[in-house]
C-alpha positions in Angstrom: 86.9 143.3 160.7 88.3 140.6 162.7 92.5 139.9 162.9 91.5 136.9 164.6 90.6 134.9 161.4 91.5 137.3 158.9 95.1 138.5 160.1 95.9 140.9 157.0 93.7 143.7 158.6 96.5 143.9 161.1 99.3 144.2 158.5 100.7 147.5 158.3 103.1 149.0 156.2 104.5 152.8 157.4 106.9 155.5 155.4 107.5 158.6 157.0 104.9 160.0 155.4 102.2 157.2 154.6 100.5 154.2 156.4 99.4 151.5 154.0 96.5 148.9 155.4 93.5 146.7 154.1 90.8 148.9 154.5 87.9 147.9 156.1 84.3 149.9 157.9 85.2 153.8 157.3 88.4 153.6 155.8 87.2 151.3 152.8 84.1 154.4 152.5 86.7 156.5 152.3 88.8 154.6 149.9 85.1 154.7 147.8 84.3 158.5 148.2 88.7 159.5 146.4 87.9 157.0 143.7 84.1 158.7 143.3 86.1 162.3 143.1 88.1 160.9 140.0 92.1 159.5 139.7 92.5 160.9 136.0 91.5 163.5 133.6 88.2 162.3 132.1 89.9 162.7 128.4 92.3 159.9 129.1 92.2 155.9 130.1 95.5 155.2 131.7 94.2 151.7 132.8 94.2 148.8 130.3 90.3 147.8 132.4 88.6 151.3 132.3 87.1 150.8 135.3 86.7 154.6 136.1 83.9 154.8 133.3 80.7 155.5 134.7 79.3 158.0 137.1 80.9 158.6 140.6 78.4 156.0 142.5 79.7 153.9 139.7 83.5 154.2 140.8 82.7 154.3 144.4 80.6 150.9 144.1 83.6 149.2 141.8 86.0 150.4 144.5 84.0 149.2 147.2 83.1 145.8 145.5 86.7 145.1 144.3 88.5 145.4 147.7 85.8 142.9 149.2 86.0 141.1 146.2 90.2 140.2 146.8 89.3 139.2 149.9 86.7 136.8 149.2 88.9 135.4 146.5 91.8 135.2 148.3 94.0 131.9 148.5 98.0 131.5 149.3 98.6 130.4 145.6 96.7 133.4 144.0 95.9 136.3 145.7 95.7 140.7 145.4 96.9 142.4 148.4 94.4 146.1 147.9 95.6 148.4 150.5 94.3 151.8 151.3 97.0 154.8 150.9 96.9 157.3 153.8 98.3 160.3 154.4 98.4 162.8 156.7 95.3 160.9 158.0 93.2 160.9 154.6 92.5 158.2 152.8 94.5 159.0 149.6 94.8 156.2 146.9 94.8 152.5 146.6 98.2 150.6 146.4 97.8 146.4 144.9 99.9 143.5 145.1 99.3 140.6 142.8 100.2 137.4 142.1 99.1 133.8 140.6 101.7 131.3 142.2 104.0 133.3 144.3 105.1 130.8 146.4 106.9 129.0 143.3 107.5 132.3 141.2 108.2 134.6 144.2 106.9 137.5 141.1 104.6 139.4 141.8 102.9 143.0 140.2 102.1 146.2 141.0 98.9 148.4 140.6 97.7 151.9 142.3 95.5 154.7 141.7 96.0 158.4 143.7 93.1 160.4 143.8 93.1 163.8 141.3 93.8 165.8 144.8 96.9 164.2 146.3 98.6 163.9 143.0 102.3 165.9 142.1 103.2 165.3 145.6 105.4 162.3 145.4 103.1 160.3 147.3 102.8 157.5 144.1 106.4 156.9 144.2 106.5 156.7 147.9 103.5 153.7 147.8 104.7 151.8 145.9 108.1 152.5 147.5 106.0 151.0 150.8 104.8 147.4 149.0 108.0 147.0 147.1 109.5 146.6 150.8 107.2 144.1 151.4 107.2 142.0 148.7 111.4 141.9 148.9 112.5 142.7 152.2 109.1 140.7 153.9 107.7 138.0 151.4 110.9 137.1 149.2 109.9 138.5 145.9 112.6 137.5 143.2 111.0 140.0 140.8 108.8 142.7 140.9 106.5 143.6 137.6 104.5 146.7 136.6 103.1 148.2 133.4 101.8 151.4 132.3 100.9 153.0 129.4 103.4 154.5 126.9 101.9 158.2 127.0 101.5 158.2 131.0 104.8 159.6 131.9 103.9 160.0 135.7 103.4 156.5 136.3 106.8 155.4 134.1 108.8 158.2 135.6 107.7 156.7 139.0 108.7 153.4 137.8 112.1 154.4 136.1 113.0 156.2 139.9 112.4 152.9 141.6 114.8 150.7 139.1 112.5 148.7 136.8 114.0 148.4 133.7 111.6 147.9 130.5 110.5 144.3 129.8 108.4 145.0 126.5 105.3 145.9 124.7 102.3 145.1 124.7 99.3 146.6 123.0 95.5 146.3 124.4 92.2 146.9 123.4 91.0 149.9 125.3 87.6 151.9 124.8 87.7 149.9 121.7 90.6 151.4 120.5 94.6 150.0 120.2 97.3 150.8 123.1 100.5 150.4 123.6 101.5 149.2 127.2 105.1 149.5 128.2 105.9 146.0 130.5 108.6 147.0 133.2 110.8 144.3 135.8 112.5 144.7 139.2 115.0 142.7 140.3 115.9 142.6 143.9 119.2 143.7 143.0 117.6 146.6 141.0 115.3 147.6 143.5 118.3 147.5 146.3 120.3 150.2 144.5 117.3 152.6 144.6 115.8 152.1 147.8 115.6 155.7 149.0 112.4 155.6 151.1 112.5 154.5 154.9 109.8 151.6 155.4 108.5 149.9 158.3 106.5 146.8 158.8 104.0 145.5 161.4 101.7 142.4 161.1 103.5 140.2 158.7 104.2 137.4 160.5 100.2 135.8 161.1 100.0 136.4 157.7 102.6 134.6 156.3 100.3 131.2 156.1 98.2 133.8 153.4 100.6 134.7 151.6 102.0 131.1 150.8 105.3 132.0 152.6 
């Protein structure tokens, strides 16, 4: 894809162990084929949109279409950053970035899936880890959201090591049944006193226009 007129596909975001990038050609098939092999045990819905219903052509195709679909969307006041997680040079998982007004809110949230086969490796906290940098250290967030379900322990437990403290509940209609999703908030103070995991950036700058900074 072209950086020229599209300057996001040349942001980068490193850890020591994880590169973090729009996908786009063979890395966004790649992103397609984790999400076709499953993110969660088939007996639960840890997503408040169960978009992982369906057949794995149906995952592969929502994964496919929704990446496209933030960039055809995209503008400065409203916009979802979806990169693709790699490690070890696999495509791993899918780490988001969201936000309607940033550039008056500076608040932002976080989203992510890992694929069943690179989970229990610390790899979730260390992606999000990745985008929190950017959003405080590179883009100014004042506040960083999340939410998860109240019986998905991995995803809080990654939250809780990061610094979010809870910020209420809220309960959802899911599979047409009631659930109770547990609202969490990072401050930049917060997420200062827990940074842990070494980040670099490359890219930002051309994008800045984007991103309404």
């Amino acid at each position: 894809m072209s950086r020229r007129f599209w300057p996001l596909y040349g942001l980068r975001i490193t850890t020591p162990r994880l590169e973090l990038a729009l996908p786009d050609g063979d890395v966004l098939d790649e992103l397609a084929a984790v999400a076709a092999d499953g993110v969660h045990d088939e007996a639960s819905m840890p997503f408040s949109v169960p978009w992982t219903d369906g057949s794995p052509r149906d995952r592969a195709r929502a994964t496919f279409q929704h990446v496209l679909g933030t960039v055809a969307e995209w503008r400065p006041e409203k916009w979802t950053l979806s990169l693709a997680v790699r490690c070890g040079g696999k495509t791993v998982g899918r780490q988001d970035f969201m936000t309607d007004g940033f550039p008056v809110t500076r608040e932002g949230e976080t989203g992510s899936w890992l694929g069943l086969a690179h989970q229990g490796r610390g790899i979730g906290t260390e992606m999000r880890a990745a985008v929190l940098h950017l959003a405080f250290a590179g883009l100014g967030a004042r506040h960083v959201t999340s939410a998860a379900m109240t019986d998905n322990p991995r995803s809080l437990r990654v939250s809780e090591k990061l610094g979010y403290r809870p910020d209420g509940l809220l309960v959802e209609s899911v599979r047409g049944e009631a659930r109770t999703v547990l609202r969490l908030r990072l401050s930049r103070e917060d997420w200062e006193a827990h940074r842990t995991v070494p980040v670099e950036m490359a890219g930002l700058e051309p994008c800045r226009e984007l991103f309404g900074v």
